[in-house]
Predicted model as a PDB file, atoms N, CA, C, CB and O in Angstrom, pLDDT in the B-factor column:
MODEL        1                                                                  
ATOM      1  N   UNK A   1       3.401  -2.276  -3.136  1.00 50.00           N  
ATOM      2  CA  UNK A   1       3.988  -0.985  -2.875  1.00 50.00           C  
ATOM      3  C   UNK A   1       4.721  -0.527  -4.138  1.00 50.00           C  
ATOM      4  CB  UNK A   1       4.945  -1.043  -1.651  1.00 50.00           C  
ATOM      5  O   UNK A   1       5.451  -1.226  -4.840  1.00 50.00           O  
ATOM      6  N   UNK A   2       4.353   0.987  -4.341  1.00 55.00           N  
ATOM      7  CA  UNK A   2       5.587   1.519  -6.169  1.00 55.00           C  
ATOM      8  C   UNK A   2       6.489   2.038  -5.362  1.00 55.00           C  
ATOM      9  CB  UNK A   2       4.997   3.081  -7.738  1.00 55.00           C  
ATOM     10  O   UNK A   2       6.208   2.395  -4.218  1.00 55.00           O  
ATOM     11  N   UNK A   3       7.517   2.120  -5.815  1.00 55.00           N  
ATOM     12  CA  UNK A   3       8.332   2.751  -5.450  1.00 55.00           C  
ATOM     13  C   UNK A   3       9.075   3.426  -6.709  1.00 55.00           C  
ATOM     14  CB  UNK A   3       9.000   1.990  -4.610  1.00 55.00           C  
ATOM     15  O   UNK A   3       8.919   2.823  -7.771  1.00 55.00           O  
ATOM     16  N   UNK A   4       9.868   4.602  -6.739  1.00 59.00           N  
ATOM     17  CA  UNK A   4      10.067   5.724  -7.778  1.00 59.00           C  
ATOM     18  C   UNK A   4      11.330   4.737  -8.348  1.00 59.00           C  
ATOM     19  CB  UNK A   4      10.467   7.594  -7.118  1.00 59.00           C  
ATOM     20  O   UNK A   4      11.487   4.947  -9.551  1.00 59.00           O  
ATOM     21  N   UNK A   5      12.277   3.714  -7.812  1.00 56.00           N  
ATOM     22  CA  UNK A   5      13.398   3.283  -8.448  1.00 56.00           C  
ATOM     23  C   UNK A   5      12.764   2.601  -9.775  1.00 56.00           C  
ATOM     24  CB  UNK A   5      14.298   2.305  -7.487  1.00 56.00           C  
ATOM     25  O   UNK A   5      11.926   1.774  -9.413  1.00 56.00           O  
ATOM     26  N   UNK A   6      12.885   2.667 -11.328  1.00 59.00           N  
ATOM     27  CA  UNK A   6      12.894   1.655 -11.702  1.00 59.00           C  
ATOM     28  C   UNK A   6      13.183   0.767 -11.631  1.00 59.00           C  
ATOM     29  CB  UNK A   6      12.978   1.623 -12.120  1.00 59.00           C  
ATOM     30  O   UNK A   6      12.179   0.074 -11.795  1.00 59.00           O  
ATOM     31  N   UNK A   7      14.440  -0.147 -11.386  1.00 73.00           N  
ATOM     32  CA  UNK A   7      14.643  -1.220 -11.307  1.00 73.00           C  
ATOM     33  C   UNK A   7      14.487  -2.155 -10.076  1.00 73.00           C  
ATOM     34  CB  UNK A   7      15.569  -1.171 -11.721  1.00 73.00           C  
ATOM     35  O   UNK A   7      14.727  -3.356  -9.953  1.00 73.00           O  
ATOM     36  N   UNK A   8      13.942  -1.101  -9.080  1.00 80.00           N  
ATOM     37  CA  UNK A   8      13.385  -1.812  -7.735  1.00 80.00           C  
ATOM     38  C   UNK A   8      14.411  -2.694  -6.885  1.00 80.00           C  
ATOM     39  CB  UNK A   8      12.175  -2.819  -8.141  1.00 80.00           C  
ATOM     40  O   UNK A   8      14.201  -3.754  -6.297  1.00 80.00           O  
ATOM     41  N   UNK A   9      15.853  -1.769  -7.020  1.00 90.00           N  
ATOM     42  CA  UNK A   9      17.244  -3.018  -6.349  1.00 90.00           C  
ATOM     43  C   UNK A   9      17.733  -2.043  -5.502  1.00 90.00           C  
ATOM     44  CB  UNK A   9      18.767  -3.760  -7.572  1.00 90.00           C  
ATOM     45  O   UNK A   9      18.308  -0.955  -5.547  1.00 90.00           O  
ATOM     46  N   UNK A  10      17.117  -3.147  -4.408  1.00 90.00           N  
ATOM     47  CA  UNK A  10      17.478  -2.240  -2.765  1.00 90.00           C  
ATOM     48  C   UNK A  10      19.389  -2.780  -2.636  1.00 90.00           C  
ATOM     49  CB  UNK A  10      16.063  -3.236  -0.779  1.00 90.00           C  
ATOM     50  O   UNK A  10      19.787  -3.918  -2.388  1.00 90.00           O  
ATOM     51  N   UNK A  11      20.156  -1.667  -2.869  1.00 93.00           N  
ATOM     52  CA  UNK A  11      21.228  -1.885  -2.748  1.00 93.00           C  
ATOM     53  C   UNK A  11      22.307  -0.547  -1.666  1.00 93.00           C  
ATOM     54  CB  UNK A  11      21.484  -2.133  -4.235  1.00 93.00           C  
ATOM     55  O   UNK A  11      23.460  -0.133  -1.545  1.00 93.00           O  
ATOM     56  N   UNK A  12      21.019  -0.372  -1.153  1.00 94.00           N  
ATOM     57  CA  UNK A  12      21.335   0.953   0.030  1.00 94.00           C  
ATOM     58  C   UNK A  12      20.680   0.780   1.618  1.00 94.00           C  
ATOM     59  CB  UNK A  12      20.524   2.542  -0.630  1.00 94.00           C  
ATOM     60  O   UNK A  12      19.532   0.863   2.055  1.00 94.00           O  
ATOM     61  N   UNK A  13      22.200   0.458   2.332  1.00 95.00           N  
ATOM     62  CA  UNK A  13      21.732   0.298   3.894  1.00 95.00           C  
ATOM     63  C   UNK A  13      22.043   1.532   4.789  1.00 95.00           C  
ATOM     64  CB  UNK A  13      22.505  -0.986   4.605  1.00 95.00           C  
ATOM     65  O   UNK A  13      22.892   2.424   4.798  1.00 95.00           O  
ATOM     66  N   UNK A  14      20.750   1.103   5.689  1.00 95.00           N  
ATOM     67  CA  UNK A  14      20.908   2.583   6.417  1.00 95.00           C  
ATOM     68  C   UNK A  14      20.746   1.526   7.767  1.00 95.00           C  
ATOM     69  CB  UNK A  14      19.474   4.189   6.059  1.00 95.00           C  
ATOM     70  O   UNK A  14      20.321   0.385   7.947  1.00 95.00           O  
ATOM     71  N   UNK A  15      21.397   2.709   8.666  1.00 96.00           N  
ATOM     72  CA  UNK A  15      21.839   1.926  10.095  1.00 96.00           C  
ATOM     73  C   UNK A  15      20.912   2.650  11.048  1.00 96.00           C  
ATOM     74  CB  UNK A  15      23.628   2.106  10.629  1.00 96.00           C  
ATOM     75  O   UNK A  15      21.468   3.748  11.061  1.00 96.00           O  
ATOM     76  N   UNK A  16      20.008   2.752  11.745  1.00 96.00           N  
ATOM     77  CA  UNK A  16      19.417   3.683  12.964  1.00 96.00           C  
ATOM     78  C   UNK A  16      19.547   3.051  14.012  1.00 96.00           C  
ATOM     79  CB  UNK A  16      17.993   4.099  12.943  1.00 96.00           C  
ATOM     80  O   UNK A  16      19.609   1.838  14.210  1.00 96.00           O  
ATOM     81  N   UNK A  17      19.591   3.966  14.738  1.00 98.00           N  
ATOM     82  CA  UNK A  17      20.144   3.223  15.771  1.00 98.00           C  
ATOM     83  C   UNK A  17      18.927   3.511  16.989  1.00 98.00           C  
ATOM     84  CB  UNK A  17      21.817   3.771  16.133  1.00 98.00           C  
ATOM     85  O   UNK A  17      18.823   4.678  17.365  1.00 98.00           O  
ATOM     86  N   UNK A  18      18.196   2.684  17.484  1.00 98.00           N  
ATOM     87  CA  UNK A  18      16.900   2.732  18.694  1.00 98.00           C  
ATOM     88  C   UNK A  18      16.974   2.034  19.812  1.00 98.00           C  
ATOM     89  CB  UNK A  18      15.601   2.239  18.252  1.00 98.00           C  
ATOM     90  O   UNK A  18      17.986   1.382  20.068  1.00 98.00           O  
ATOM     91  N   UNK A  19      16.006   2.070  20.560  1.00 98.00           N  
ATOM     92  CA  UNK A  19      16.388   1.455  21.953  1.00 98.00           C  
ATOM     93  C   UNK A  19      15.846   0.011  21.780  1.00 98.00           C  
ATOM     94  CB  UNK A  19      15.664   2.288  23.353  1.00 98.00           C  
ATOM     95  O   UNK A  19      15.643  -0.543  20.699  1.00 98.00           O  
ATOM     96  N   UNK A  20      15.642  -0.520  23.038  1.00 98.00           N  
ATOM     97  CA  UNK A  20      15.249  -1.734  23.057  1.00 98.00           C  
ATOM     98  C   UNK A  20      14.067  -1.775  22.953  1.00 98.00           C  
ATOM     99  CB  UNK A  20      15.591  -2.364  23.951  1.00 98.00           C  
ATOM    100  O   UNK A  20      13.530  -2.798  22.529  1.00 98.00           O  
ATOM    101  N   UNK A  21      13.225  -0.492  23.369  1.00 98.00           N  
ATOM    102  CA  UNK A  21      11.724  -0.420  23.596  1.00 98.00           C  
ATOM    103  C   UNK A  21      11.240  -0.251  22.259  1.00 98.00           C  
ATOM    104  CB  UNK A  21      11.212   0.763  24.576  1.00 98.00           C  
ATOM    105  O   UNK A  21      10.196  -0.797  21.903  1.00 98.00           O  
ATOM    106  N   UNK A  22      12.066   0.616  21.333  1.00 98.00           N  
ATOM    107  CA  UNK A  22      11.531   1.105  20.314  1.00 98.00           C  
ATOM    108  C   UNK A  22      11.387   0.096  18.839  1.00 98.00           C  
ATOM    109  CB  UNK A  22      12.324   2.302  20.176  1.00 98.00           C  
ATOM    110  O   UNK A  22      10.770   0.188  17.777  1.00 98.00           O  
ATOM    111  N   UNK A  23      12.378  -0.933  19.496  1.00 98.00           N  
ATOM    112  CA  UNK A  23      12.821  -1.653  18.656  1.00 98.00           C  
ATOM    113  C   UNK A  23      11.943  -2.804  18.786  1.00 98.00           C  
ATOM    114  CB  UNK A  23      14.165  -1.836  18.775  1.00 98.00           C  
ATOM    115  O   UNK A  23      11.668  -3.486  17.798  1.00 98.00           O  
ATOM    116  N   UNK A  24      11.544  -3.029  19.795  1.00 98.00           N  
ATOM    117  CA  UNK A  24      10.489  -3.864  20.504  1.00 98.00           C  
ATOM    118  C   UNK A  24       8.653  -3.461  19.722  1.00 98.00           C  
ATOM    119  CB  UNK A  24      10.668  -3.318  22.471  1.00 98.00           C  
ATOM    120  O   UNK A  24       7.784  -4.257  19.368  1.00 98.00           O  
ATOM    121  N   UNK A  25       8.654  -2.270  19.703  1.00 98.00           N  
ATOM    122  CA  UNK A  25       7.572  -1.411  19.332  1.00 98.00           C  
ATOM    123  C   UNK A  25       7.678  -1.892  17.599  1.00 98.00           C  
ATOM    124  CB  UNK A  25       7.873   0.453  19.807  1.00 98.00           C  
ATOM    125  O   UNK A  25       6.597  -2.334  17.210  1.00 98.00           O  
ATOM    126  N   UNK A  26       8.473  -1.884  16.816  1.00 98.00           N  
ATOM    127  CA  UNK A  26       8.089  -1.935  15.174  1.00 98.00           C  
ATOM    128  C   UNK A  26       8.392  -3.142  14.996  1.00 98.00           C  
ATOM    129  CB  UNK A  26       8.855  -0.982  14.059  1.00 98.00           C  
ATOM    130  O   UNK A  26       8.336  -3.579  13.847  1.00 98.00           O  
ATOM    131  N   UNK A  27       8.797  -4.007  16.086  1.00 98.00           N  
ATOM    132  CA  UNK A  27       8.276  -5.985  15.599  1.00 98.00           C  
ATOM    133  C   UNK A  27       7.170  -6.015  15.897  1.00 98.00           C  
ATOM    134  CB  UNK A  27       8.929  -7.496  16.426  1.00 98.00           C  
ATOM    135  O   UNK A  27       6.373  -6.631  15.188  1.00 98.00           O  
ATOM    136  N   UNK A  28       6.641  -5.159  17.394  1.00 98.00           N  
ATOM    137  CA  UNK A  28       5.061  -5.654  17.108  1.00 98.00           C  
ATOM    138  C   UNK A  28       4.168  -5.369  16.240  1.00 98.00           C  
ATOM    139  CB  UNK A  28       4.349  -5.438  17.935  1.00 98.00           C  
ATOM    140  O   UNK A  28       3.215  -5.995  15.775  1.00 98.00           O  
ATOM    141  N   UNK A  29       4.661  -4.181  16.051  1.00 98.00           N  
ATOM    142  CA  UNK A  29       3.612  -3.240  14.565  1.00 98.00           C  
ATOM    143  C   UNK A  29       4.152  -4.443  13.530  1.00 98.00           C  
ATOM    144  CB  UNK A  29       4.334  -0.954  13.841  1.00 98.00           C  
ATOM    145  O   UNK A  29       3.601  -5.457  13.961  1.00 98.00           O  
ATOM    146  N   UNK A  30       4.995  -4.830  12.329  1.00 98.00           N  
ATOM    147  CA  UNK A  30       5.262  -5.112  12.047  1.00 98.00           C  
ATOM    148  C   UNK A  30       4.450  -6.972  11.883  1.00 98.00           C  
ATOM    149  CB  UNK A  30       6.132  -4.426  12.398  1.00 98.00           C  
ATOM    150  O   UNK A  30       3.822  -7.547  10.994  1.00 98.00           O  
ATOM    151  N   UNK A  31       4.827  -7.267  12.978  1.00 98.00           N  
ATOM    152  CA  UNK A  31       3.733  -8.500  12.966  1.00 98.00           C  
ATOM    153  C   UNK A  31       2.846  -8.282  12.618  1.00 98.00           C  
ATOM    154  CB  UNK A  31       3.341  -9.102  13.924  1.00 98.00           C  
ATOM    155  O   UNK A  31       2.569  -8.651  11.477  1.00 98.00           O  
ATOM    156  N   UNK A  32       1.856  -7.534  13.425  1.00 98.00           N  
ATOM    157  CA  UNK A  32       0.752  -6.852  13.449  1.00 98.00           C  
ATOM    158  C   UNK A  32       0.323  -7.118  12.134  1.00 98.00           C  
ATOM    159  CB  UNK A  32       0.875  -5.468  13.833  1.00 98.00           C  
ATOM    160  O   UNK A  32      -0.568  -7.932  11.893  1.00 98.00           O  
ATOM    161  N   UNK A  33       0.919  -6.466  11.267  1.00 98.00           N  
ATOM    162  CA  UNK A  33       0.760  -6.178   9.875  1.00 98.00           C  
ATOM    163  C   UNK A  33       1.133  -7.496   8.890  1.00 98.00           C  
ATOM    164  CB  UNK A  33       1.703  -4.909   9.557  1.00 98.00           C  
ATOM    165  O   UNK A  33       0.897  -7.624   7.689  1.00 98.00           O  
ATOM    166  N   UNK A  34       1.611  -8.169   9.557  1.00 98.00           N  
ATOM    167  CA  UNK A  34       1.962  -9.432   8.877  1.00 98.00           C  
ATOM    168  C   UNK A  34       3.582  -9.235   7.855  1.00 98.00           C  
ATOM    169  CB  UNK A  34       0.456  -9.823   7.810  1.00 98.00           C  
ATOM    170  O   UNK A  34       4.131  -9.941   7.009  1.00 98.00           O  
ATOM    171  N   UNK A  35       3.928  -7.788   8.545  1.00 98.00           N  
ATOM    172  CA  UNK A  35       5.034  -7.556   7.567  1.00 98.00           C  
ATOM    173  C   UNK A  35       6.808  -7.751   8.674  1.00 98.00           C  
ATOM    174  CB  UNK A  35       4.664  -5.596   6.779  1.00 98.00           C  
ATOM    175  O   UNK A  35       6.866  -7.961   9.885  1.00 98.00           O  
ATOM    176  N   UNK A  36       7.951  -7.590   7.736  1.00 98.00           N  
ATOM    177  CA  UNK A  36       9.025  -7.822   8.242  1.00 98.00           C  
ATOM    178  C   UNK A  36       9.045  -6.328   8.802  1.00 98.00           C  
ATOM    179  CB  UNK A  36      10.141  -8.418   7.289  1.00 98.00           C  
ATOM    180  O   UNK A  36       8.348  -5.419   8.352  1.00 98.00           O  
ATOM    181  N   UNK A  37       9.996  -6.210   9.905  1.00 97.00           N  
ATOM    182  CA  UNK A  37      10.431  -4.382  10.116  1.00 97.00           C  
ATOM    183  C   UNK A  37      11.124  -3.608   8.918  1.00 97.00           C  
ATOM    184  CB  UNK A  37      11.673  -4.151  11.426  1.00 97.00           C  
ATOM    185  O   UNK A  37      11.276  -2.397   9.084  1.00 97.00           O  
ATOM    186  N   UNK A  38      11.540  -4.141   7.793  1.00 96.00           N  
ATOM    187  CA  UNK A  38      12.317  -3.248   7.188  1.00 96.00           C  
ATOM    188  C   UNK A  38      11.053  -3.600   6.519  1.00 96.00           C  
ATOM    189  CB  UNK A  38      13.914  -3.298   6.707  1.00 96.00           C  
ATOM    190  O   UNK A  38      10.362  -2.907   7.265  1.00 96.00           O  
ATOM    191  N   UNK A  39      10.419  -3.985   5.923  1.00 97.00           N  
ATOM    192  CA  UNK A  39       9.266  -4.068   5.133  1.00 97.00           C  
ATOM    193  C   UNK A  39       8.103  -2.541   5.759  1.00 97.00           C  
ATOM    194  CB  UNK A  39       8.568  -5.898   5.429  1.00 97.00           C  
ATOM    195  O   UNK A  39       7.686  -1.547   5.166  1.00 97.00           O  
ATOM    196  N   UNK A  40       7.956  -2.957   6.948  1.00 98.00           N  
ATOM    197  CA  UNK A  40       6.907  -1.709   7.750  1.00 98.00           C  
ATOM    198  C   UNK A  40       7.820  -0.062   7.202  1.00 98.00           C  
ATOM    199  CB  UNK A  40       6.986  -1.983  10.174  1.00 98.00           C  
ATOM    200  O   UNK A  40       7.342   0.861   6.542  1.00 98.00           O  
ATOM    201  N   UNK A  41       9.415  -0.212   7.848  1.00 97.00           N  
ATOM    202  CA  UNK A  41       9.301   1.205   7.454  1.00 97.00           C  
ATOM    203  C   UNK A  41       9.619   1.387   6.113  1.00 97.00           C  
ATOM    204  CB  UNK A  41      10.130   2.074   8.229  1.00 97.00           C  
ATOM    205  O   UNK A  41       9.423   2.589   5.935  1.00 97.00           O  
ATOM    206  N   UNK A  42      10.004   0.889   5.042  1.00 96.00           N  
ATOM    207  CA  UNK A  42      10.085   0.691   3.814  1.00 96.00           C  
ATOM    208  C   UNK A  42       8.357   1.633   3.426  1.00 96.00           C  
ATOM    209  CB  UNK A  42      10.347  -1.185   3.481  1.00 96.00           C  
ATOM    210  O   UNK A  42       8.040   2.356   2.482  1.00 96.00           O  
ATOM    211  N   UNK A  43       7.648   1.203   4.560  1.00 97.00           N  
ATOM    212  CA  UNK A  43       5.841   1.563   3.694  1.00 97.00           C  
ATOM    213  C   UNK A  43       5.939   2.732   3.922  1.00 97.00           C  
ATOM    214  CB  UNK A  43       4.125   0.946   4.329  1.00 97.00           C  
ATOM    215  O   UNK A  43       5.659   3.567   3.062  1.00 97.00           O  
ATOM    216  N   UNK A  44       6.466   3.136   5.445  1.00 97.00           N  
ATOM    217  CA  UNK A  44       5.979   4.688   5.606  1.00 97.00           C  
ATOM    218  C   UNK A  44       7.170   5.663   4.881  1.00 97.00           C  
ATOM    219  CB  UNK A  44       5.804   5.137   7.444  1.00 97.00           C  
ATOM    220  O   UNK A  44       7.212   6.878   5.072  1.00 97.00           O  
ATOM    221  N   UNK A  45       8.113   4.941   4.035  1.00 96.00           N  
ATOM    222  CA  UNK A  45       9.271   6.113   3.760  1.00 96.00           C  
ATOM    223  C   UNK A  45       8.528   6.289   2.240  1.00 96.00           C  
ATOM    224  CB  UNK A  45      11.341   5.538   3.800  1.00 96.00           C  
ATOM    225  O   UNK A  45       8.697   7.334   1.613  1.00 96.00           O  
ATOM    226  N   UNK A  46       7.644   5.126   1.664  1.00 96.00           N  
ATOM    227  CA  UNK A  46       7.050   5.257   0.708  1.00 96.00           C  
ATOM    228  C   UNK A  46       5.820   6.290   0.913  1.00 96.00           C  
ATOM    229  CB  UNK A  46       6.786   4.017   0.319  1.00 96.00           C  
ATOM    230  O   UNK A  46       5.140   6.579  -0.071  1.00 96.00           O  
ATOM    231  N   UNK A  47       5.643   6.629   1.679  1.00 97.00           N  
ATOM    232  CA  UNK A  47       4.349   7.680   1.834  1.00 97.00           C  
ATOM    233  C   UNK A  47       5.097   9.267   1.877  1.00 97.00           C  
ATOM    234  CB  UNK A  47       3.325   7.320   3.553  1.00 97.00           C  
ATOM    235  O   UNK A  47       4.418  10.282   2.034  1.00 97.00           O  
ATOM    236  N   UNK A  48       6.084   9.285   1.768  1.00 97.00           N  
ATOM    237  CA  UNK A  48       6.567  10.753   1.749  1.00 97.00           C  
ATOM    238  C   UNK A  48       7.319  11.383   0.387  1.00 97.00           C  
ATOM    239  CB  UNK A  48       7.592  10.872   2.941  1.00 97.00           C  
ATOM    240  O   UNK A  48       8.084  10.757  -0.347  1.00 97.00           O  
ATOM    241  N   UNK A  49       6.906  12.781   0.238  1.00 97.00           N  
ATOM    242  CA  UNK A  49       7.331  13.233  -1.083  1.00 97.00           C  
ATOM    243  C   UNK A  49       8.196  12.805  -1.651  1.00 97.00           C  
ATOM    244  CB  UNK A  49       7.584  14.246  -1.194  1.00 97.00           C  
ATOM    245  O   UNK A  49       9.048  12.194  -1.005  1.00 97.00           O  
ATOM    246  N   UNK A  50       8.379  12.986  -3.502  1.00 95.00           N  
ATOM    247  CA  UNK A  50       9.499  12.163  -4.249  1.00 95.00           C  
ATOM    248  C   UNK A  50      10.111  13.809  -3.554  1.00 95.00           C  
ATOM    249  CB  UNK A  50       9.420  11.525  -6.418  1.00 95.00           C  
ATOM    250  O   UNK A  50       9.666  14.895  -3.181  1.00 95.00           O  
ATOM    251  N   UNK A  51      11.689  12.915  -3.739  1.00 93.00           N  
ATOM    252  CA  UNK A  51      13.174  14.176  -3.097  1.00 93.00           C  
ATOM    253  C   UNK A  51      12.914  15.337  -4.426  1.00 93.00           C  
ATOM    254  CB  UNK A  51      15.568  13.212  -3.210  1.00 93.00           C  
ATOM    255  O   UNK A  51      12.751  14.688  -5.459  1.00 93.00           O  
ATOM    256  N   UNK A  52      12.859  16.352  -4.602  1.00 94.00           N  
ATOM    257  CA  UNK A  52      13.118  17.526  -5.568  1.00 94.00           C  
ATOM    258  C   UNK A  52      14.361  16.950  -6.388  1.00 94.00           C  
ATOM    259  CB  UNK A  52      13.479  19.080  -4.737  1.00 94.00           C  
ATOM    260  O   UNK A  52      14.223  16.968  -7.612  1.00 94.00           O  
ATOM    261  N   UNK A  53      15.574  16.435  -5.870  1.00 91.00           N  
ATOM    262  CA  UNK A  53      16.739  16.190  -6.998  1.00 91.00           C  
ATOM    263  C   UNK A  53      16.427  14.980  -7.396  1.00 91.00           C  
ATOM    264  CB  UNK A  53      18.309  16.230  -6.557  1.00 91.00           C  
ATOM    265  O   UNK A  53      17.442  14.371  -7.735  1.00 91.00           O  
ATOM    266  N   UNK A  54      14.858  13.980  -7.569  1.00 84.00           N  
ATOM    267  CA  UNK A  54      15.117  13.037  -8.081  1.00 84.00           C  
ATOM    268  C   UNK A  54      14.993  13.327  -9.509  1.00 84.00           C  
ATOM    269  CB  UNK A  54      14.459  12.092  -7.575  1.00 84.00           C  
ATOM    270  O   UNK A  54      15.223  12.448 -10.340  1.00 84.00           O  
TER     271      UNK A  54                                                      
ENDMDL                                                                          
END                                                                             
């Protein structure tokens, strides 16, 4: 996966907050994929435009 940071240092947490079902829903995707959950949405935040103020 590229991601736009050069130095590639995840030093920013974000908190969401989901249900049990939903939360239930992106371990299975996640397995699925052979990936961790912050790994899965890590992919799809990588599929959306760079921000205009980067």
């Amino acid at each position: 996966m590229t991601t736009h940071n050069s130095k590639n240092i995840k030093d920013k947490k974000l908190i969401v907050r989901v249900t049990d079902f939903e939360k239930r829903q992106l371990k299975q995707e996640a397995d699925k994929r052979g990936m961790t959950p912050s790994e899965l949405i890590r992919s799809f935040i990588a599929r959306l435009p760079v921000p205009q103020d980067y």
